[in-house]
C-alpha positions in Angstrom: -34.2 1.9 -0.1 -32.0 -1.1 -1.4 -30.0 -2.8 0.0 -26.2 -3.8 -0.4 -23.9 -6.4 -0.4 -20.1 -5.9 0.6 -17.6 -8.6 -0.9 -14.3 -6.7 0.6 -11.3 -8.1 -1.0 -7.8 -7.0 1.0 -5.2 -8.7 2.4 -3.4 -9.9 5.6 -0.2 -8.7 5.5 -1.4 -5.0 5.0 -2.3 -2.2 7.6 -4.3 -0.6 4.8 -6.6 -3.5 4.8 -7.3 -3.7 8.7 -7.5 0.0 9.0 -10.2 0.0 6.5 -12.1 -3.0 7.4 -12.2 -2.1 11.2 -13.9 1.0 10.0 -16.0 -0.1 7.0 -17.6 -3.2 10.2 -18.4 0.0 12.4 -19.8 1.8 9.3 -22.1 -0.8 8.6 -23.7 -1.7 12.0 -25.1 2.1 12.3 -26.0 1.6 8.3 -28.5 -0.9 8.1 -28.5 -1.0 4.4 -24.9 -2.3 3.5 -23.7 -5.4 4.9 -20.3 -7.4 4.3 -21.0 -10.9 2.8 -17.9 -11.8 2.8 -14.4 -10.8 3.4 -11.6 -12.1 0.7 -8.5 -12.4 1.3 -6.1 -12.3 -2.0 -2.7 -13.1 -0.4 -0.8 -16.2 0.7 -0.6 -15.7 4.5 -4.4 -16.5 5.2 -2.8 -18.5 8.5 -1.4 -15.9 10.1 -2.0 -15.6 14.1 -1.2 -12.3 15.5 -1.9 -13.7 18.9 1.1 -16.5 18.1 4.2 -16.2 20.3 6.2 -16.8 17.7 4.6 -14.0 15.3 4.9 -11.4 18.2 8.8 -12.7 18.9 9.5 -12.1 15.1 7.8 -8.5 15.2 9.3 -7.5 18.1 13.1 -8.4 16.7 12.0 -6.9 13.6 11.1 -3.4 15.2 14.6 -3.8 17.2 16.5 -3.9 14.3 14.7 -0.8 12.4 15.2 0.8 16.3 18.7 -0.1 16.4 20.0 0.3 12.6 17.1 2.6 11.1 16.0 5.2 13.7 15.2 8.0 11.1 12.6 6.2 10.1 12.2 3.8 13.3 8.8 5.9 14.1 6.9 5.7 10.9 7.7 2.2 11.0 6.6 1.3 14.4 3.2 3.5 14.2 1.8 1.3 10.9 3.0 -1.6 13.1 0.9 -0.6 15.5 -2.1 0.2 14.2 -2.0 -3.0 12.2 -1.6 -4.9 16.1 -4.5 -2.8 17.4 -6.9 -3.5 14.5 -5.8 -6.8 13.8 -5.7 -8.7 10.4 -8.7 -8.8 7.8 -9.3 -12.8 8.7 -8.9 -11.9 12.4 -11.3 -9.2 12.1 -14.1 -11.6 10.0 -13.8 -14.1 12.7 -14.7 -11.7 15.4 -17.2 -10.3 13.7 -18.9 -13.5 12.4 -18.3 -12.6 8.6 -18.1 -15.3 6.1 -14.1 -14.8 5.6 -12.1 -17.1 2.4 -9.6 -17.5 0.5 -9.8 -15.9 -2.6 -8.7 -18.7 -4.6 -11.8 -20.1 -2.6 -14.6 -18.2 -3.4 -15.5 -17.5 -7.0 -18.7 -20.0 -6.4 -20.0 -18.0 -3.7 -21.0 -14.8 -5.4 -24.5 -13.4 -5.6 -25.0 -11.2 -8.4 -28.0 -8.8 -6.7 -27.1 -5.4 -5.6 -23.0 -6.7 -5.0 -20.4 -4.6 -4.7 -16.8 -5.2 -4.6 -14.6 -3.3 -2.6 -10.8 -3.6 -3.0 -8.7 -1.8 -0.3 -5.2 -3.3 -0.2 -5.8 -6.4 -2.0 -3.4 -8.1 -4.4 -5.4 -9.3 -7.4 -5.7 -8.4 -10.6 -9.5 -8.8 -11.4 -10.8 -10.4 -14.7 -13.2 -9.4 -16.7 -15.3 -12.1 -16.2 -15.1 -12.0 -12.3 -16.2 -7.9 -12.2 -18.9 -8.3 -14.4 -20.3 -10.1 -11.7 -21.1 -7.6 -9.5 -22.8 -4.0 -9.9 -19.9 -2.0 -9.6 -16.3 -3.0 -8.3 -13.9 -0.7 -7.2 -10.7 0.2 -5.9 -8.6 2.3 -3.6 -5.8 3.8 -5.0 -3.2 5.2 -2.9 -2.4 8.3 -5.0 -3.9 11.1 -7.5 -5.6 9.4 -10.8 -4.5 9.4 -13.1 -0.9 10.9 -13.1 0.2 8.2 -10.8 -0.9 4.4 -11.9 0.6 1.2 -10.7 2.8 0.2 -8.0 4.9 2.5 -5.6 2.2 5.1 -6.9 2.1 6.8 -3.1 6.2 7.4 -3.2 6.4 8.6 -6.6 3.3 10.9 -5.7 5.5 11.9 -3.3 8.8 12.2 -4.9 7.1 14.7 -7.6 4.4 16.6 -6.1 5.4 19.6 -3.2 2.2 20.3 -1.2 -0.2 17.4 -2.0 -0.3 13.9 -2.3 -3.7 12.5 -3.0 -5.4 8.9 -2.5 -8.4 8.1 -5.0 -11.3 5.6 -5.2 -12.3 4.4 -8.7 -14.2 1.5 -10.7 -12.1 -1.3 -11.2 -12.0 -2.7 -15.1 -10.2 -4.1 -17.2 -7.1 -2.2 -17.2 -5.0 -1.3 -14.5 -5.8 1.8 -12.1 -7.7 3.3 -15.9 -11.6 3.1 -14.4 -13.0 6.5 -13.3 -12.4 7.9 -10.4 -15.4 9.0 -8.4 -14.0 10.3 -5.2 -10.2 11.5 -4.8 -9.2 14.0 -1.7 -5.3 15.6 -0.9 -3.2 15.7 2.1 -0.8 18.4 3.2 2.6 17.5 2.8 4.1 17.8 6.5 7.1 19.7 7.2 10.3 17.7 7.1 8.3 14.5 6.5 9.0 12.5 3.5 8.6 9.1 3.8 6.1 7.2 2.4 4.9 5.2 4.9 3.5 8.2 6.8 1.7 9.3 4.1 0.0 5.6 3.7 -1.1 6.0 7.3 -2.4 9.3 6.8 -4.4 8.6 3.5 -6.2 5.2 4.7 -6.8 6.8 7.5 -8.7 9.8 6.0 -10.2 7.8 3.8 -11.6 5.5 6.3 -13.5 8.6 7.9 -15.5 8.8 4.8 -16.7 5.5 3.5 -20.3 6.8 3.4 -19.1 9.2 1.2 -17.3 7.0 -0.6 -20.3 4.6 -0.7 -23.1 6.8 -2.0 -20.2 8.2 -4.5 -19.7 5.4 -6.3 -23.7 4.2 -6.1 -24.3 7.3 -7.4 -22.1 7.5 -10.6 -22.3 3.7 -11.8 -23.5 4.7 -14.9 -20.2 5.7 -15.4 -17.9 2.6 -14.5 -16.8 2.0 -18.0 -15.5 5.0 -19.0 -11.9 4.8 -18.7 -9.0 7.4 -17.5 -7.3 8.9 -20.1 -3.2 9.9 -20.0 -1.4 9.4 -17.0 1.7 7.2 -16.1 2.1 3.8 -15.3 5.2 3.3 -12.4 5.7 -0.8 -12.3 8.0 -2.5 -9.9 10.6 -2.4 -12.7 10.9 1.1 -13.0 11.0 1.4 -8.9 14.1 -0.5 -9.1 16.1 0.7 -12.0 15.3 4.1 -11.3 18.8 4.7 -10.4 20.8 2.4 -12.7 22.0 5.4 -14.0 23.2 7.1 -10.8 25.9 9.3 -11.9 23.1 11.4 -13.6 21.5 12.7 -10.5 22.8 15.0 -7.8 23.7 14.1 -4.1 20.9 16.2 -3.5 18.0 14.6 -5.4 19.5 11.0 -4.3 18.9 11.8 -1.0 15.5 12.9 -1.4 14.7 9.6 -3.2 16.0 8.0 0.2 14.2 9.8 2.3 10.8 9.1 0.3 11.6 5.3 -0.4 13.8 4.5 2.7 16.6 3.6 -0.1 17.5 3.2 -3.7 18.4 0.0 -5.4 21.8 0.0 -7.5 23.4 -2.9 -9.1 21.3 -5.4 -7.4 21.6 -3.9 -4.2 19.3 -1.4 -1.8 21.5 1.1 -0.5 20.2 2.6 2.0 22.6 5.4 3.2 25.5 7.4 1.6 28.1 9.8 1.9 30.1 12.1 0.4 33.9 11.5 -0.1 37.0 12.6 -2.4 37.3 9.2 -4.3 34.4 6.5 -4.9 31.1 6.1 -7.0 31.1 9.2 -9.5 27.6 10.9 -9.5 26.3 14.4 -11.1 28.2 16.8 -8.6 30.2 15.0 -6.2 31.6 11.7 -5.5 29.9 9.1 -3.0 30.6 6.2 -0.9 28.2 3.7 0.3 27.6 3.0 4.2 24.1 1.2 4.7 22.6 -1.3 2.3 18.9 -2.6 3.5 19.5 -0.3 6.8 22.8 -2.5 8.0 26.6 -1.2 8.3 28.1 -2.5 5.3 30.3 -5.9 6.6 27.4 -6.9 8.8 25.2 -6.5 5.6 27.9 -8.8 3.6 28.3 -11.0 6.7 24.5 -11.7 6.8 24.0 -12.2 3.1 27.1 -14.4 3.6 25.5 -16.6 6.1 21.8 -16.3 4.3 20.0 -14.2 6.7 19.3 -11.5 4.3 18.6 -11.5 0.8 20.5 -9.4 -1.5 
């Protein structure tokens, strides 16, 4: 039987990541075979301290605010808060487990080539060519259904479009992006009444998370097929996310408000408005006319009071 490295590339900032790692360390004490060389972290924040007083006063404010100005999705927000408090952050996690743990713009020197996979959940680089062909296989969790739903925001507009199922996929990373074949993809139920995305990201890492041996022996097993690549499919940047709406007035009150309840908001002229109502004179849309009331989750002056006084960000 051969043995494995793990090189798990995530990042600090993201529940996905610890939700995943806490698992994959339990996986691979009971699985002799695999072991975690190192764990990579691909974002800026590699100093962050969940234990800091000053970290838990900003999180606590920051769930007060959602709790005070966004309670329909106060909730959703506060359970991925939480289970990213309970499992702690990907460096946290290394440390008290005694895994090598670096910085990714640290560690291209310390890769060995023999039986190394690569194991992206939640990480923020883009991977060269070069760097992947370093290891066996590399691959990827993808937070939607390959390959109708590349890129970023991929879980909301997998939600926006589908009716019963959303998915979440693993696949070989290559050269281009989310295009490498996917070896192991699974659906969840759509809940009733529940759109936003965030509860679907719990739910899908989650699930995924119970099944890493799967997962594992999945992509050990087809390797002989990480070059293929996906064909069709569409690719949702950032871009798109936010100019989605530039054209408002073409969609209905009713289809806007589905996109809010998905994406928590929908960006117009520079702004994320984040709650609307309808009204005899204002913004013309498809069947009615709307007013604004919430932009980023705050009553209108206090929004322009705050960007006034540089709080907030437009």
């Amino acid at each position: 039987m051969k043995n494995y490295n793990i090189y798990f590339f995530g990042s600090n900032k993201s529940f996905v990541s610890s939700v995943f790692l806490k698992s994959l360390i339990k996986f691979i004490k009971v699985n002799p075979q695999f072991n975690i060389r190192y764990v990579v972290n691909t974002d800026i924040y590699y100093n962050l301290n969940q234990k800091n007083l000053i970290y838990k006063l900003k999180n606590k404010t920051k769930l007060l605010l959602f709790l005070i100005f966004n309670r329909k999705f106060y909730s959703y927000e506060k359970k991925c808060h939480d289970e990213y408090e309970k499992n702690f952050n990907i460096r946290t996690q290394a440390i008290n487990n005694q895994i090598k743990y670096v910085q990714f713009s640290d560690f291209k020197s310390n890769i060995k080539i023999k039986n190394s996979l690569l194991l992206n959940v939640g990480g923020e680089k883009i991977f060269s060519k070069s760097f992947l062909k370093r290891f066996l296989i590399s691959i990827n969790y993808h937070n939607a259904e390959l390959p109708r739903f590349r890129g970023a925001n991929s879980n909301k507009f997998s939600i926006f479009h589908n009716k019963i199922y959303t998915y979440f996929s693993f696949h070989y990373i290559n050269s281009k992006i989310d295009k490498g074949f996917v070896f192991y993809k699974k659906k969840i139920k759509f809940q009733k009444n529940v759109n936003y995305h965030l509860f679907y990201e719990l739910e899908k890492i989650q699930e995924a998370s119970k099944n890493i041996k799967k997962i594992l022996f999945s992509a050990l097993n087809n390797k002989k097929k990480k070059n293929l690549l996906l064909k069709k499919g569409n690719y949702y940047p950032l871009k798109y996310y936010e100019n989605f709406f530039t054209n408002i007035n073409k969609f209905s009150f009713r289809k806007i408000k589905r996109y809010m309840d998905i994406f928590g908001g929908i960006y117009y002229k520079g702004h994320f408005i984040t709650g609307i109502k309808k009204t005899n004179k204002g913004i013309r849309i498809k069947d009615c006319d709307i007013k604004i009331t919430q932009m980023k989750f705050f009553p209108i002056l206090l929004y322009k009071l705050f960007i006034s006084l540089s709080i907030i960000r437009k």
